[in-house]
C-alpha angles and dihedrals in degrees: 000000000000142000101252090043112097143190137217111296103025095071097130107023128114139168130208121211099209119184102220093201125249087288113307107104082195077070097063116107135240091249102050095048090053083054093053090044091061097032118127088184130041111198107180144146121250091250091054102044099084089057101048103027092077093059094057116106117243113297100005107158096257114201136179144191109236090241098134127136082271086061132088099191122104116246125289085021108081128104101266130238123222122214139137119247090219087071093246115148088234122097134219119273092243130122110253090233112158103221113082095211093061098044095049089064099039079054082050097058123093101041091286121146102238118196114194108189125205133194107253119339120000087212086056103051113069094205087063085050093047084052099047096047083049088054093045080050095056103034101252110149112237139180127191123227109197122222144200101279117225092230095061103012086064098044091064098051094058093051090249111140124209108206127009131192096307094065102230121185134268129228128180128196136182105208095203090070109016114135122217092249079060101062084041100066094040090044081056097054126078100200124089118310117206106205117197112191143110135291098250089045104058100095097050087050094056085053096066088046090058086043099051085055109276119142104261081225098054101123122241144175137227133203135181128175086022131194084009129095087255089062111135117177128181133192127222148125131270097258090048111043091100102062101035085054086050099048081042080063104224099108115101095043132176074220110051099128087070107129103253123185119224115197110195127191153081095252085057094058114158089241088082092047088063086064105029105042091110092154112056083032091078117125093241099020113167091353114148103228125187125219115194095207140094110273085248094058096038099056108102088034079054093058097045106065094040079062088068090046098265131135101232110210114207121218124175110217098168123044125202124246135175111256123268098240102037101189101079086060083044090054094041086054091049099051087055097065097038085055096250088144142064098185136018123195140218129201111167133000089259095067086045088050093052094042090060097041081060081046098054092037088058098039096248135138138176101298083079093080089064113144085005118127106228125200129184118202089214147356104280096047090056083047088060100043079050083053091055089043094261122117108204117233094211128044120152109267086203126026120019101231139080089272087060086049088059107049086056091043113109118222122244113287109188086197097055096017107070087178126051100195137106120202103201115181116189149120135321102239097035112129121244101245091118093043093056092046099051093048085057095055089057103264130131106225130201107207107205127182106242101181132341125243125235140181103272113236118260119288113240122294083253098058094043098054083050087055083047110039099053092260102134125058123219122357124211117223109195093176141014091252082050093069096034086059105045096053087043100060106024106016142244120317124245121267100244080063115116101224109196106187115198096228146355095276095050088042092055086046088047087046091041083064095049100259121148110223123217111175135023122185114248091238126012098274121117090221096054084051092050089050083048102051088051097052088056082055096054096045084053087050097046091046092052090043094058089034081066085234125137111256113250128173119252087263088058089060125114094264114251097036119152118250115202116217127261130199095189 
């Protein structure tokens, strides 16, 4: 039978087999995020879930072999647990078998879109082809969505290539089940050898490299964690792997089974790595950076400095409440529909969110800023009013502030502009930077409190013992309340903390609570914070380098060194 030929029952179901990439969920392709858009059903190893969960649409059944570093079964063979991606305490309606196969086409029936996600490549994981011979067998429609493979896709992180103008060849091995006519055929071989094993095994498997006839002193590398911020690579021979890896301490390892991959060969020397590594080279590669902001207003910030190869950690220190006196907010919405405005103005997605929920309490939508000029102060704000199904007509074309706002904003014209009023929702404690602009320009403003601003409850034990304890990095203070409320709800951070304030005020205040500061951005943007706080990272990574040091993060500092202090 096959697979396009179905019987009764499975009408409408499908599976698609989606390779999730060796780590990096930037690696994931097109296709396979469509897949996960549309899935009913998520099927994914532990490893996997981080990278595609987030590609699910809200409430997809999300289930998972327990195949997590706890667990001792092999992958696709562990008792599944069920859970929804969306957080919700209910599980998904599907019988706990133990056998994937069989789970992924019970997923399948009933007409339901099954995704079973792999790590790398599904025509590389012979679990992924056991399961889709199953479906062909019993008629289950599939598809196959390549991925990046480890065993090229990590290579390639840690600036190792496989093959150069010559053309060598290319061999690649999985350690765990490799034969011995295997390793005899690659040790005969003088091209590039590709080694998947495990990270207490390397060294065994670069024994029976030597033994199958390979030079003791042929260069490799090896990489664990790879294509993600916890990436470590070494560089070795063949005959010294093991006790680089050894003085490197991280043989023996409570994690040894980690997946490593071993590249082999002349034509990979690490005197290409020097110049190649472009991924651990990154200024901030592998920092932990904290953010004191809401994961909303922190997205673009967030990118940003994954962009430079850091692990950006979220923490809310304001929360959002309603204000205290409503009907002034009750008045401003009104006027909007009566036509008592020209402009309104947003200034953060909280004022956008509170705009909508007044919305929503009055029955309103969109439809209401007909003929009402809209204007975001950022991005993510306009991302926000598209959201709501209103594209702004004004966002800065330069800085992304009021300031930047201002310097777009036409002045009142009585000949174009038939109305001469503002309406400017925003927060209770916002400065009045725009207000006084906007007068300026001729316009009359009315200044409504949108929301009120409070001290956020404290983050998690864990995350304040890291704030403590010296386990983040760098942390990044937009404001001055910024800094009063994060040391009032989760403490001071340690001193081998690199502290980058985004001004002079929020510096003093920084200061004012005996924190040493390190970086300032050259003007009040959080991007340029977040540029400057890079470029200090790349001025510690190049010192070290010529200091012939090896290159640590700030958390990995002897605790109590001194920071000088930068401006840049």
């Amino acid at each position: 039978m096959s697979p396009t030929t179905l019987p009764a029952g499975l009408e409408h179901g499908h599976v698609t087999f989606l390779g999730a990439g060796p780590g990096d969920p930037g690696l994931l392709t097109l296709r396979a995020v469509e897949a996960l858009a549309n899935a009913d059903v998520l099927v994914a190893e532990h490893e996997v879930l981080d990278v595609v969960r987030v590609h699910a649409r809200h409430g997809v059944a999300e289930v998972h072999t327990d195949t997590g570093p706890d667990s001792d079964a092999a992958p696709g063979t562990g008792t599944p647990q069920l859970a929804v991606v969306d957080g919700a305490s209910t599980t998904a309606a599907l019988p706990a078998v133990r056998d994937a196969a069989h789970l992924v086409m019970e997923a399948a029936r009933g007409g339901r879109r099954v995704v079973r996600a792999v790590s790398g490549d599904p025509g590389l994981d012979a679990y992924a082809a056991e399961e889709m011979l199953a479906c062909a067998a019993a008629g289950v429609p599939f598809e196959v969505v390549p991925g990046v493979a480890a065993a090229v896709g990590v290579p390639a992180y840690a600036g190792v290539p496989l093959r150069d103008a010559q053309g060598a060849d290319v061999r690649f091995v999985d350690a765990r089940t490799a034969s011995d006519r295997c390793w005899t055929e690659v040790g005969a071989s003088d091209g590039t050898v590709v080694v998947s094993t495990t990270l207490d095994a390397v060294g065994a498997a670069a024994g029976e490299l030597v033994s199958a006839g390979r030079k003791p002193d042929t260069p490799l590398t090896v990489t664990v964690a790879g294509t993600t911020t916890r990436q470590r690579t070494w560089t070795a021979t063949l005959g010294t792997i093991a006790q680089t890896l050894k003085q490197a301490k991280v043989l023996p390892s409570p994690e040894g089974g980690r997946p490593v991959i071993a590249v082999v060969g002349e034509r990979s020397a690490a005197a290409q790595r020097d110049q190649l590594s472009w991924f651990e080279s990154k200024p901030l590669f592998g920092w932990r950076v904290l953010v004191p902001r809401t994961k909303e207003q922190a997205a673009s910030l967030s990118d940003q400095l994954r962009s430079y190869g850091a692990v950006p950690h979220e923490v809310p220190t304001i929360a959002v409440e309603p204000p205290r006196t409503p009907q002034q907010m009750e008045r401003a919405v009104k006027g909007l529909v009566t036509g008592r405005y020209e402009w309104i103005a947003f200034t953060s997605v909280n004022a956008v969110k509170a705009v909508r929920e007044k919305f929503e309490e009055y029955g309103l939508d969109a439809r209401a800023f007909a003929g009402i000029k809209v204007a975001a102060v950022g991005e993510q704000t306009a991302k926000a009013l598209i959201a709501f199904g209103v594209k702004p007509d004004l966002v800065p074309s330069g800085e992304q502030s009021a300031a930047g706002l201002l310097e777009d904003w036409p002045p009142y014209d009585p000949v174009f502009d038939p109305i001469d009023r503002v309406f400017l929702p925003r927060a209770d404690i916002a400065t009045e930077t725009l207000v006084a602009g906007l007068i300026e320009l001729g316009w009359e403003v009315d200044d409504v409190t949108a929301y009120r601003t409070v001290r956020a409850s404290p983050p998690p034990a864990e995350t304040r013992e890291a704030i403590k304890g010296g386990g983040f990095d760098a942390v990044l203070f937009t404001s001055s309340s910024t800094v009063r409320n994060l040391v009032g709800i989760a403490g001071k951070p340690h001193n081998v903390t690199v502290i980058a304030c985004i001004g002079p005020a929020t510096a003093k205040t920084a200061e004012e609570h005996g924190l040493r500061v390190d970086v300032m951005a050259p003007e009040p943007s959080v991007h340029k914070l977040a540029e400057a706080l890079a470029e200090f990272g790349m001025r510690r990574r190049d010192a070290a380098v010529e200091a012939g040091d090896p290159v640590t993060r700030p958390s990995e500092r002897r605790p109590g060194a001194r920071r000088r202090r930068s401006t840049t």
